[in-house]
C-alpha positions in Angstrom: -12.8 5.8 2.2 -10.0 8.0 3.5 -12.0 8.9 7.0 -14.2 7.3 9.4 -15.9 8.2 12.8 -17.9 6.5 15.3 -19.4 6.8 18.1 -18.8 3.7 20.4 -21.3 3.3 24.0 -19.8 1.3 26.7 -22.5 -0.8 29.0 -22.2 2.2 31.4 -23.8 4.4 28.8 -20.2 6.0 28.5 -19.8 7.6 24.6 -16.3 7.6 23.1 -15.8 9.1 19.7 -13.0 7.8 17.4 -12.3 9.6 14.1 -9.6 8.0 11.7 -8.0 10.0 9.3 -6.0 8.7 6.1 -3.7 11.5 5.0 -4.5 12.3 1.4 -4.6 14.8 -1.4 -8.2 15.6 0.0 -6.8 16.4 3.8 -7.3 19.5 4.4 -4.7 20.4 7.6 -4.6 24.5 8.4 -4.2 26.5 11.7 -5.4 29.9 12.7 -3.8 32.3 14.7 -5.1 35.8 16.6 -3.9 38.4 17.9 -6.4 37.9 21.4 -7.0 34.4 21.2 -5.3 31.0 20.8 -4.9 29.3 17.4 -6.5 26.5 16.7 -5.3 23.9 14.4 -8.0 21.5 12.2 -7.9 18.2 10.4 -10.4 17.5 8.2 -10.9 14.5 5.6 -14.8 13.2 4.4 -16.5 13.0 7.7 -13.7 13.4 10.2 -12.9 16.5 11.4 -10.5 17.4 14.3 -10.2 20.1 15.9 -7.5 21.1 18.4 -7.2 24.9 20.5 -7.0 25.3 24.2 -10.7 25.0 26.6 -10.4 29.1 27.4 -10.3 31.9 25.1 -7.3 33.9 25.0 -5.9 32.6 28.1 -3.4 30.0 27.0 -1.5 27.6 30.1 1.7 26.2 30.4 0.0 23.1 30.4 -1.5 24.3 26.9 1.9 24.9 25.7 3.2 21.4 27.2 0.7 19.5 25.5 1.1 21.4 21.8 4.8 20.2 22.4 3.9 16.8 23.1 1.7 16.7 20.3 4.5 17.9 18.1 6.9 15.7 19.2 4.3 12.7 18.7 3.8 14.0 15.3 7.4 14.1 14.4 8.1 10.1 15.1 4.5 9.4 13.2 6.6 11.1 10.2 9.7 9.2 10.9 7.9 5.9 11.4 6.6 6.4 8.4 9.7 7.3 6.3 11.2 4.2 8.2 8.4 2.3 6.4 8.6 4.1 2.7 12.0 3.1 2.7 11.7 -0.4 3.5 8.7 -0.8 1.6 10.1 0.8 -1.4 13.9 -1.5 -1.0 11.0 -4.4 -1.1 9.4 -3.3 -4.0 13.0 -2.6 -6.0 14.3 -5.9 -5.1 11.3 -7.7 -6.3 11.7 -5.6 -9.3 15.2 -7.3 -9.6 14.1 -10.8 -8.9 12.0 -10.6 -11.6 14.1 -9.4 -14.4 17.0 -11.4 -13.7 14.2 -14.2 -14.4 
């Protein structure tokens, strides 16, 4: 399964939601933007669905704007980490290749 959510209750009756997302084929990531309003962006895979805009409508903060910049930036070293990973992963996967050739 490529998503999940759940609902999780702490003993104070306190309800925390936690969606998990795998970036596939089947994610479906798009934004809207209008003229009177702020965008809003959406992530959606099986059951999970995220869904990010500002609380008010059309009346977007700096602290709005701080935030979609944070995001952003989070987003960017998610990507990086990850090509970081590919990389290695993939050097791993050509050297066993090797090995096992030269066998």
């Amino acid at each position: 399964m490529t998503a999940t959510s759940e609902v999780r209750f702490s003993a104070d009756g306190t309800a925390k939601v936690q969606s998990y997302v795998r970036l596939t084929g089947s994610t479906w990531i798009r934004w809207c933007t209008y003229e009177d309003a702020a965008p809003i962006l959406t992530i959606q895979d099986g059951p999970a669905e995220i869904t990010i805009t500002n609380p008010g409508r059309g009346e977007v903060t700096e602290e709005d704007v701080r935030l979609s910049r944070l995001l952003a930036e989070a987003v960017t070293l998610f990507a990086a980490e990850l090509e970081k990973h590919a990389t290695k992963d993939s050097k791993a996967a050509d050297a066993d290749e090797s090995a096992g050739r030269a066998a």
